[in-house]
C-alpha positions in Angstrom: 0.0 0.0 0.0 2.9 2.3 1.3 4.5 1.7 -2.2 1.5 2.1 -4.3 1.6 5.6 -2.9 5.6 6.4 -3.2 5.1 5.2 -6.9 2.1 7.6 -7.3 4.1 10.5 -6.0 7.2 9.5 -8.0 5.3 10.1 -10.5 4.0 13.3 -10.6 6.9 14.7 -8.9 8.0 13.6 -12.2 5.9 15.2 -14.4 6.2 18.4 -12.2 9.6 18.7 -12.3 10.2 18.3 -16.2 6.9 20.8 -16.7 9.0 23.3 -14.6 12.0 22.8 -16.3 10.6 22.3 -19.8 13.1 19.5 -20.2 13.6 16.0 -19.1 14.8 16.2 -15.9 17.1 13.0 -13.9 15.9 12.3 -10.5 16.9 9.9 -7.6 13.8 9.1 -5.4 14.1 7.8 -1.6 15.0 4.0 -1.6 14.3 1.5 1.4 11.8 -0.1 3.5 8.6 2.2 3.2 7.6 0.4 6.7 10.8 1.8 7.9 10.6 3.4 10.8 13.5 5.9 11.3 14.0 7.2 8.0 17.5 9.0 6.9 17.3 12.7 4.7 20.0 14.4 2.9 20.2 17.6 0.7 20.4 16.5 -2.6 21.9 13.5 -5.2 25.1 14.0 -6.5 26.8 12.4 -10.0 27.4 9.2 -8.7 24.0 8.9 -7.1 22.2 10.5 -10.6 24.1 7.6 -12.2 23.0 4.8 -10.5 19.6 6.5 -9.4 19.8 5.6 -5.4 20.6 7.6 -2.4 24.0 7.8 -0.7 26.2 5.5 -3.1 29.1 8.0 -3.5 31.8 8.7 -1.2 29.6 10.1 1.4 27.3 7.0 1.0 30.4 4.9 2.2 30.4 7.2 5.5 26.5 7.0 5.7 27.4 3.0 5.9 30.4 3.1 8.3 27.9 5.3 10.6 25.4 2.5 10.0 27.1 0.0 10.9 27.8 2.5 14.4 24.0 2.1 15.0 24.2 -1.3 14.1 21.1 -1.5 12.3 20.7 -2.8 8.4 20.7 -0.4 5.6 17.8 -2.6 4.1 15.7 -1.8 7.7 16.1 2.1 6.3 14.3 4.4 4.0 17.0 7.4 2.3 15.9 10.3 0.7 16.6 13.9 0.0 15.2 17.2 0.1 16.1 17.8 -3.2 15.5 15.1 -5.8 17.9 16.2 -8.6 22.0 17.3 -8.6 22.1 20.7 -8.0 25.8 21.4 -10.4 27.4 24.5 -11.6 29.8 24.5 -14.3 34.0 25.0 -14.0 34.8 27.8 -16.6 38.0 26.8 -17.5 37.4 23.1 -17.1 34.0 22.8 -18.5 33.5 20.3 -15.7 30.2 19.9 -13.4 30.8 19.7 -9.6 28.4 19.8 -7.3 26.2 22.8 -5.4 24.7 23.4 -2.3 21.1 23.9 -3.5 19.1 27.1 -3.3 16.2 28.0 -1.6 14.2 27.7 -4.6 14.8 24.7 -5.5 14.3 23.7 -1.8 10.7 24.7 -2.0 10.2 23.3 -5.2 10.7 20.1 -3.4 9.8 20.2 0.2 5.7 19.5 -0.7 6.9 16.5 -2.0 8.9 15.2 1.0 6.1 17.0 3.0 4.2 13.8 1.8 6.9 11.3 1.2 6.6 11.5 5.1 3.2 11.7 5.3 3.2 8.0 3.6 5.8 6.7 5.7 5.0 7.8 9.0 7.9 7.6 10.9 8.9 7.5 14.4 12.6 9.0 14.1 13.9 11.2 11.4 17.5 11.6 11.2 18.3 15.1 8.8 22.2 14.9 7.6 23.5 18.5 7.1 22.0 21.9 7.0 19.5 22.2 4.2 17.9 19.0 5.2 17.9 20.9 9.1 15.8 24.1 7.9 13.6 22.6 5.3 12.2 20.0 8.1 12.2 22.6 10.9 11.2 25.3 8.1 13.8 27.9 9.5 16.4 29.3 8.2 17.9 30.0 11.0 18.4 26.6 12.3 21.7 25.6 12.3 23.3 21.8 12.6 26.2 23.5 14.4 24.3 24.4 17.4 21.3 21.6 17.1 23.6 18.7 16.1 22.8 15.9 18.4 19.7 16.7 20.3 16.4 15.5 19.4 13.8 17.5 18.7 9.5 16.9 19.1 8.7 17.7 15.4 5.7 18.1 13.0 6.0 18.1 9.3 2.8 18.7 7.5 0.6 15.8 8.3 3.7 14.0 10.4 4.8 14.0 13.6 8.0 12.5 14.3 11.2 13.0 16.7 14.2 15.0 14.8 18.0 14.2 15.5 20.1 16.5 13.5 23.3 14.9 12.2 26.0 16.8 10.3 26.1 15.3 6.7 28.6 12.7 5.7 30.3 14.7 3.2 31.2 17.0 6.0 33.9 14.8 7.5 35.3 14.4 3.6 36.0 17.9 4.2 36.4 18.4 7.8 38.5 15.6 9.6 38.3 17.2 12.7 34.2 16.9 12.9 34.4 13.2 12.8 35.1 12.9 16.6 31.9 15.0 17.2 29.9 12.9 14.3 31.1 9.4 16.1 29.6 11.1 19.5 26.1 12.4 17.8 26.1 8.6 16.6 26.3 6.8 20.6 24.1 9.5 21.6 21.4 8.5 18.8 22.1 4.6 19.1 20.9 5.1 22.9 18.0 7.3 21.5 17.2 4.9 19.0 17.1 2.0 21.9 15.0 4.3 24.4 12.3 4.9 21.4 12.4 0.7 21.8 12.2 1.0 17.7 14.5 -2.3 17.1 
């Protein structure tokens, strides 16, 4: 039933998208156990994931695994998604090159209804948001920062869904910043004990 409706809103988010755009547009939808009850949201897909159209397979997927494995719970027991379903890029001027963006408000908003009801379908007990755009779009300020909330959860409602919130810094953080993977491994115990307390596995 769950996946009758994540097909139906793959589908016109779909449709949506590529009106907006006037062009075909590559997305990478949330992947996992729809009965899933903690479910795992990042900012956006990036070339690797746009490739192989899943969640988290890139190099910060293989941290997302490591911190996994932390929790000790099976990737398969998850559901992954994003706020944003397509690669925000820009363009290298002298390479030609696309790397990835952090993506913009608009494009934010141009997704959030959809996750807005990606939740609503899953119902979740626990969601865990991985960086800062996944942060405010949930909590719906922009002033919320993962610097100061990192690692306390939060009573939250999302549209129709009503869930607990534990902020994590994203896993391409620590890619860039060594020094916040002592602080990540930390945020991990603390939601591992949170995660045992919510008697969810």
């Amino acid at each position: 039933m769950k996946q009758n409706q994540l097909d139906q809103l793959k589908h016109e988010m779909k449709h949506t998208i590529d009106d907006f755009y006037q062009q075909e547009t590559p997305l990478v939808f949330g992947g996992g156990s729809p009965d899933s009850r903690i479910v795992l949201i990042g900012e956006a897909p990036g070339k690797n994931e746009i490739l192989q159209g899943k969640p988290f397979v890139g190099q910060a997927g293989k941290n997302l695994d490591e911190f996994i494995r932390i929790l000790e719970i099976d990737r398969t027991d998850l559901y992954i998604t994003n706020v944003v379903k397509m690669r925000p890029f820009k363009i290298n001027e002298s390479t030609g090159r696309e790397s990835n963006r952090t993506p913009t408000k608009k494009e934010v908003d141009l997704f959030s209804s959809f996750l807005m009801r990606e939740l609503d379908i899953i119902k979740p007990m626990l969601v865990v948001t991985l960086g800062n755009i996944a942060l405010k779009c949930i909590t719906q300020d922009e002033k919320a920062s993962i610097g100061v909330m990192h690692g306390n959860p939060i009573e939250m409602q999302f549209g129709n869904a009503s869930f607990k919130l534990f902020p994590l810094y994203h896993p391409a953080s620590i890619i860039y910043k060594a020094e916040l993977k002592t602080t990540y491994i930390e945020d991990l115990q603390i939601l591992k004990d949170f995660i045992r307390s919510l008697k969810i596995k």
